[in-house]
Backbone as CSV, one residue per row, in Angstrom:
resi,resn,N_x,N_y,N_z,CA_x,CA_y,CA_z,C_x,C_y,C_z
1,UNK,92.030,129.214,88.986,91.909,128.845,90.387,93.153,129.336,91.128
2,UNK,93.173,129.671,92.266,93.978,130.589,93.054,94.637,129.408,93.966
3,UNK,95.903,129.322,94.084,96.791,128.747,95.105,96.532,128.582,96.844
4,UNK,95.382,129.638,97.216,95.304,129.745,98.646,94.207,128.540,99.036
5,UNK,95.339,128.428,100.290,94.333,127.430,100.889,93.244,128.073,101.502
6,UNK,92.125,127.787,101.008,91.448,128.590,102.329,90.816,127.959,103.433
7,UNK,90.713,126.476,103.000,90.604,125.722,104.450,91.393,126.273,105.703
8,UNK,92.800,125.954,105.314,94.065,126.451,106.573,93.438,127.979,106.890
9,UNK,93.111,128.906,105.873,93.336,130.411,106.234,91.513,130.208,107.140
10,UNK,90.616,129.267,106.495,89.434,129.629,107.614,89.486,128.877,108.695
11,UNK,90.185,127.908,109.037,91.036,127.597,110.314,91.880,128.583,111.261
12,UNK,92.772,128.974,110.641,93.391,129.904,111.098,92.506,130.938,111.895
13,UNK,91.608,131.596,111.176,90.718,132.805,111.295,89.665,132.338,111.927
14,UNK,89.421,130.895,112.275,88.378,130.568,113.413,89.356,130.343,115.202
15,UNK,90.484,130.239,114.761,91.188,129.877,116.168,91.993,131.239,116.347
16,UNK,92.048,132.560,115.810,92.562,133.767,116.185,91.788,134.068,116.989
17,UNK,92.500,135.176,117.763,91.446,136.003,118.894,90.541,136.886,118.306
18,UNK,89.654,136.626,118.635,88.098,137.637,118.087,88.124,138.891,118.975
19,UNK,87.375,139.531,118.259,86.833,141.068,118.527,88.027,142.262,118.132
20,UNK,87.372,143.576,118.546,88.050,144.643,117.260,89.434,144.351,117.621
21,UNK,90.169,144.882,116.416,91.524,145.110,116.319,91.792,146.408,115.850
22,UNK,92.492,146.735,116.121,92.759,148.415,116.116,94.479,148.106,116.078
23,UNK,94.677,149.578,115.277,96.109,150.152,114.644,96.700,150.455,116.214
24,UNK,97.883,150.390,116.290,98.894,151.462,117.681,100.051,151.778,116.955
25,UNK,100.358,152.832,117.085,101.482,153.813,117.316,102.921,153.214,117.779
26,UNK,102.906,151.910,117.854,104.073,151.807,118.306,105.151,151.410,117.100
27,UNK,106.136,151.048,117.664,107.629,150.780,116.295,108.188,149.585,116.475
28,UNK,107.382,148.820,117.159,107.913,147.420,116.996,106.655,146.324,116.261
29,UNK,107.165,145.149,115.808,106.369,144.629,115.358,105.540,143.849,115.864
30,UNK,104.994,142.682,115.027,104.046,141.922,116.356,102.431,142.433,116.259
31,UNK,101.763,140.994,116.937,100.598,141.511,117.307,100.037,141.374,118.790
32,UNK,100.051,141.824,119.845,99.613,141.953,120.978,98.543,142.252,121.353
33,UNK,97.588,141.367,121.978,96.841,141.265,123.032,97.177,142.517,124.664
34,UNK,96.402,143.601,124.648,96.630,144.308,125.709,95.108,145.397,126.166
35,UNK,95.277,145.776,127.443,94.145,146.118,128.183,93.867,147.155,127.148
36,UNK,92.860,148.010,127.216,92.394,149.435,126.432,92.000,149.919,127.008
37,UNK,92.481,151.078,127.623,91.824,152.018,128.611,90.453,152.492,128.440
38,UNK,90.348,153.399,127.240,89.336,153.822,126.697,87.893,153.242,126.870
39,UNK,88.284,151.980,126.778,86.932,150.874,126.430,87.017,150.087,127.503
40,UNK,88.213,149.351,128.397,88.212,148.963,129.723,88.043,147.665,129.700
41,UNK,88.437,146.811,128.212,88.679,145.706,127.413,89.789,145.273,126.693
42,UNK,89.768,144.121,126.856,91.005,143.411,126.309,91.221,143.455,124.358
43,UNK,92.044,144.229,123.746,91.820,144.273,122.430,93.059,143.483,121.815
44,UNK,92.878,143.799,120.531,93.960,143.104,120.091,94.920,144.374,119.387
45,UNK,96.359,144.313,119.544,97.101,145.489,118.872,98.236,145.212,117.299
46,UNK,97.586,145.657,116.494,98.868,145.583,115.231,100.142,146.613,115.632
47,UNK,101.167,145.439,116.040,102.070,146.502,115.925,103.220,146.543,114.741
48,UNK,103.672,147.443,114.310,104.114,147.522,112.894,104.977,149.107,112.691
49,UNK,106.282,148.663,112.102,106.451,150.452,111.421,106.110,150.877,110.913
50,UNK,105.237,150.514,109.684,104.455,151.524,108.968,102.884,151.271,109.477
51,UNK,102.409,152.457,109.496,101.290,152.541,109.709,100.084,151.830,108.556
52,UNK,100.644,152.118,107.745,99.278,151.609,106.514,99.628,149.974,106.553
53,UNK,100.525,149.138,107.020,100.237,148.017,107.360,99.216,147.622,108.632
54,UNK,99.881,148.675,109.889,99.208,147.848,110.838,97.409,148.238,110.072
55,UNK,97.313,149.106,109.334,95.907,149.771,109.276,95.329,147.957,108.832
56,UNK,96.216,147.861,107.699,95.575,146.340,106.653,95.130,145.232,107.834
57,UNK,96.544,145.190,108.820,96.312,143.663,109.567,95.212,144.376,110.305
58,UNK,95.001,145.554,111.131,93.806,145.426,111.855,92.468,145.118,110.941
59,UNK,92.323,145.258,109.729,90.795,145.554,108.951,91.013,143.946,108.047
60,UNK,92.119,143.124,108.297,91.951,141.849,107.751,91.932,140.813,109.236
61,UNK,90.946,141.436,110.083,90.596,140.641,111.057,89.663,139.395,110.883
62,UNK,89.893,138.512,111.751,89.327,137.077,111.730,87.211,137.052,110.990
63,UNK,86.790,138.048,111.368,85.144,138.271,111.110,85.523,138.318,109.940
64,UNK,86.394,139.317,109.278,86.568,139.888,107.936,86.876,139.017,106.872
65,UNK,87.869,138.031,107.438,88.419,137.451,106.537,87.276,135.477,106.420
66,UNK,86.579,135.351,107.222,85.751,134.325,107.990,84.306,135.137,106.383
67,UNK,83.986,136.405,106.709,83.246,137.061,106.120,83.155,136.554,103.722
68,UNK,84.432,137.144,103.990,85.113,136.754,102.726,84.924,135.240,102.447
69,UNK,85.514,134.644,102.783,85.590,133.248,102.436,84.096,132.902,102.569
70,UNK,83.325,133.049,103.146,82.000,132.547,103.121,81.863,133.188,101.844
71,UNK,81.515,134.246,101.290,80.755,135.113,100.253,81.742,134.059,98.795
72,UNK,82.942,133.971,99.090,83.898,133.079,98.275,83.007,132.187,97.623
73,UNK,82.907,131.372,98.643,82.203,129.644,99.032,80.456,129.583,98.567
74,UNK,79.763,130.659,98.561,78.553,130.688,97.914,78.719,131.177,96.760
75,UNK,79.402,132.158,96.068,79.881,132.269,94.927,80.663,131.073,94.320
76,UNK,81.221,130.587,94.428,81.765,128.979,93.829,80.553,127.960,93.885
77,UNK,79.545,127.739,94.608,78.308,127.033,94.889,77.606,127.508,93.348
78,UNK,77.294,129.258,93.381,76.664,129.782,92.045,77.204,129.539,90.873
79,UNK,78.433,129.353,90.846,78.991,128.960,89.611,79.141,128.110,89.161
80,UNK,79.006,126.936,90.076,79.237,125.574,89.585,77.691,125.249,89.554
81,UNK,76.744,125.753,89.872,75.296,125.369,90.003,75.181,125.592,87.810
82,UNK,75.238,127.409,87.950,75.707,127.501,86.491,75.735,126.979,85.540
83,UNK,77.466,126.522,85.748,77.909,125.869,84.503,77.127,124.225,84.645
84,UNK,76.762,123.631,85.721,75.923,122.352,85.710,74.905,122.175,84.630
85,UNK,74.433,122.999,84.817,72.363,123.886,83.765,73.283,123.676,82.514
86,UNK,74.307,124.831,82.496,75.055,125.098,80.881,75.206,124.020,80.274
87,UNK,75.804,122.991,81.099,76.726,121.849,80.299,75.432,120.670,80.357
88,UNK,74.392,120.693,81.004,73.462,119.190,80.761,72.894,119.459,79.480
């Protein structure tokens, strides 16, 4: 059994700001909320020095990680259904 809470982390990931998150180019850290020209919507920005981080925090967004923990949570349901059958 794994140390993470995932109550707190699917808390967390229900009270973050929703919708896409996308990587930026910039060199400071942080995550910012800012307009998007392109799209003419409010997004959310990983900002980060290395790039292959901000890539992670944008693609471990709130759906994603909300996503996970569900698939978690029915898989723990199957297993304990399982071993129930096994062990009567």
């Amino acid at each position: 059994m794994s140390n993470i809470d995932k109550q707190a982390l699917r808390e967390a990931a229900e009270k973050a700001t929703p919708g896409n998150w996308h990587r930026s180019s910039s060199r400071f850290n942080g995550i910012t909320a800012t307009p998007f020209s392109l799209c003419g919507e409010e997004v959310m920005l990983a900002h980060t020095v290395e790039k292959r981080d901000a890539e992670f925090i944008a693609a471990a967004n709130p759906a994603t990680m909300l996503a996970l923990l569900d698939e978690n949570l029915q898989l723990q349901r199957e297993k304990d259904a399982i071993e129930a059958v096994a062990l009567a």
